[in-house]
N, C-alpha and C positions, 0 to 999 in steps of 0.2 A: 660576451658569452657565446657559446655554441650548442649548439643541438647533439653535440658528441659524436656528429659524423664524421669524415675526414678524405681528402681527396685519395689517403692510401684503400681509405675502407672500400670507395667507391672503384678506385682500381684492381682492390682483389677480386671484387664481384666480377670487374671485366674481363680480368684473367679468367675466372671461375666459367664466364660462360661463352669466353673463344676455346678453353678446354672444350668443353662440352660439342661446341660447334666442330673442333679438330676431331673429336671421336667419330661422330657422328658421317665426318667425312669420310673417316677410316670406313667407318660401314659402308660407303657407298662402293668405297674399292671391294669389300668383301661380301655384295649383298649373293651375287651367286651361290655363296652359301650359309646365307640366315635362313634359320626356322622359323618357322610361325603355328601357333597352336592352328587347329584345323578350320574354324571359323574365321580365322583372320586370314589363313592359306587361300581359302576358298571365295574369300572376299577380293581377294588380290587377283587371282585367277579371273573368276568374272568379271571384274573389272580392267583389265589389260584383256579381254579377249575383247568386251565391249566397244575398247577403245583403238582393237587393234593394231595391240605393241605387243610386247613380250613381259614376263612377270618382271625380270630382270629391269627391263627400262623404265616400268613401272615405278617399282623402289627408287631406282636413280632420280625421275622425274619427283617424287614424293621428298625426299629427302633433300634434291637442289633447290624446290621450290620453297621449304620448312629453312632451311640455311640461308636462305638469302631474306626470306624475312625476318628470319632474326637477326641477322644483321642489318637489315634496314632499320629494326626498333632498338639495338641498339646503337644506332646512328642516331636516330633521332630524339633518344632521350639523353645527348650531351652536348 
């Protein structure tokens, strides 16, 4: 008997969430021009000014760092 999982089930999930990952990539190519409600803007701003970079590299660095560990967790849960 089985738990009614199946390796296909477990592969749509992994499609499901390198989609997610591909998008997300996509953002990075077009973060120059995402909006962000003004508390989030302002968030971003003071913090890449903190850190002094730029909003732009900010996102980049935020998103390559979010990508890569979700790829390492799903790495490590197969």
């Amino acid at each position: 008997m089985t738990d009614g999982s199946s390796g296909d089930e477990i592969q749509h999930a992994s499609d499901g969430e390198r989609l997610a990952d591909f998008r997300a990539a996509t953002m990075l190519r077009e973060a120059r021009h995402m909006s962000f409600d003004a508390a989030t803007e302002n968030a971003l701003v003071a913090m890449a000014t903190e850190m002094n970079i730029s909003r732009l590299d900010l996102i980049r660095m935020a998103l390559s760092d979010w990508l890569r560990d979700r790829n390492n967790a799903c790495t490590d849960r197969k």
